[in-house]
MIDOMI-959068 format. One line per field, with one value per residue (C-alpha): residue number from 1; x negated, y negated, z. Coordinates in nm, 2 decimals. Each point is the difference from the previous one (the first is absolute). Layout:
<dolos>
sedo: (NUM/...) $
X: (X/...) $
Y: (Y/...) $
Z: (Z/...) $
</dolos>
This chain:
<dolos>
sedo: (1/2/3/4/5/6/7/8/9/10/11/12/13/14/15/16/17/18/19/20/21/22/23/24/25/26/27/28/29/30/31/32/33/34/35/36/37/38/39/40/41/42/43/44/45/46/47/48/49/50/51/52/53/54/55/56/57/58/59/60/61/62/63/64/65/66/67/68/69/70/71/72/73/74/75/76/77/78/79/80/81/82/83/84/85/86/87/88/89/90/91/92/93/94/95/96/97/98/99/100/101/102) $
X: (1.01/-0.28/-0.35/-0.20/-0.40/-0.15/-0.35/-0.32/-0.09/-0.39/0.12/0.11/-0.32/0.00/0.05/0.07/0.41/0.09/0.28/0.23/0.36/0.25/0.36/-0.07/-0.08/-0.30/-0.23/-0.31/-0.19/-0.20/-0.25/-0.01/-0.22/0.15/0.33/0.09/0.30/0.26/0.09/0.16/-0.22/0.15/-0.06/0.36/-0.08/-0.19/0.15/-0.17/-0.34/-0.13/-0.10/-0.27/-0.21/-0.04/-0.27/0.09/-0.10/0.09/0.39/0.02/0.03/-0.02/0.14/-0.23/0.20/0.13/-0.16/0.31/-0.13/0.26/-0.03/-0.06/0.11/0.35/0.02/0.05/-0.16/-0.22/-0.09/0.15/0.11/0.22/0.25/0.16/-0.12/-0.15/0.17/-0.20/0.07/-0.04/-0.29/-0.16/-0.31/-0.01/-0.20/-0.25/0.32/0.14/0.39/0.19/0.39/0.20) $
Y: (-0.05/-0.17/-0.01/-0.30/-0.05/0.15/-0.04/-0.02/0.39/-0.12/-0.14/0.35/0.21/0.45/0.00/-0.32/-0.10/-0.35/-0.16/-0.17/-0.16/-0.02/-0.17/0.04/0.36/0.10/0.25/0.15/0.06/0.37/0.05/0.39/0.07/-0.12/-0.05/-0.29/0.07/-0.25/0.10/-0.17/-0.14/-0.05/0.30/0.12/0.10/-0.33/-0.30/-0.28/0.26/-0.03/0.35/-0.20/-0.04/0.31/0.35/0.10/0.34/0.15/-0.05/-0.06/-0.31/0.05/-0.32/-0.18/-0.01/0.36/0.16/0.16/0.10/-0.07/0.17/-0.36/0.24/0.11/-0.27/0.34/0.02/0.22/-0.07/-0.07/-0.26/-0.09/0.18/-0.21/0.01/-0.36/-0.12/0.04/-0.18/0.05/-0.14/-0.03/-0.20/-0.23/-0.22/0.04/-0.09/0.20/0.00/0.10/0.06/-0.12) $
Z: (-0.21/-0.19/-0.03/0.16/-0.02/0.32/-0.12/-0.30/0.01/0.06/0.35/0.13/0.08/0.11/0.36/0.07/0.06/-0.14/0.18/-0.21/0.07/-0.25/0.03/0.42/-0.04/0.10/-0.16/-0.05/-0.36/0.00/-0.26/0.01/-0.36/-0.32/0.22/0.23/0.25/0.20/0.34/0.36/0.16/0.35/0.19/0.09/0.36/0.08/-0.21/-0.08/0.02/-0.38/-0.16/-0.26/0.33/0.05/-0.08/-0.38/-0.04/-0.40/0.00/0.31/0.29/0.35/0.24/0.18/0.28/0.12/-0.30/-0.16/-0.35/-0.37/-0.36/-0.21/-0.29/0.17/0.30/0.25/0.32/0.09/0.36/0.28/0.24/-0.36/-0.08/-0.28/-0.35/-0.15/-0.36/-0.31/-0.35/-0.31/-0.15/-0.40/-0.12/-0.29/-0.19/0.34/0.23/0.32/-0.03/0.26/-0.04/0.28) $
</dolos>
């Protein structure tokens, strides 16, 4: 696994997801504080639905289509419809870069 450039640090804002896809996989950037986290961002019960268009609330992103709710920290859901767990990566910041490793 290595680490590829997801993003300049500036471009990922608190409460906002930034959707990002790296090497066909696609992800979402989480600004949580002095932390940024990678998770899925298909929603596993509707695929194809994108989890960066949905309500961020803390650490949390609820779907914008059935409203299932994910841990951007752990990638575990939290709500119902889902039942499956989204993938999260590891992620580090340097020189003002957001590296993801895949």
């Amino acid at each position: 696994m290595e680490w590829t450039r997801a993003a300049a640090l500036d471009d990922v804002w608190e409460g906002v997801p930034f959707p990002v896809e790296l090497r066909g996989t696609c992800l979402a950037l989480y600004r949580l504080g002095d932390q940024v986290h990678a998770a899925g961002d298909l929603c596993p019960h509707e695929p194809g639905v994108r989890l960066s268009q949905g309500y961020v609330d803390g650490d949390t992103i609820e779907c914008p289509m059935h409203q299932s709710c994910f841990n951007v920290r752990t990638g575990e859901v939290l709500t119902p419809p889902a039942c499956t767990n989204i993938p999260v990566y590891p992620v580090k910041v340097e020189d003002g870069q957001v590296l993801v490793q895949l």
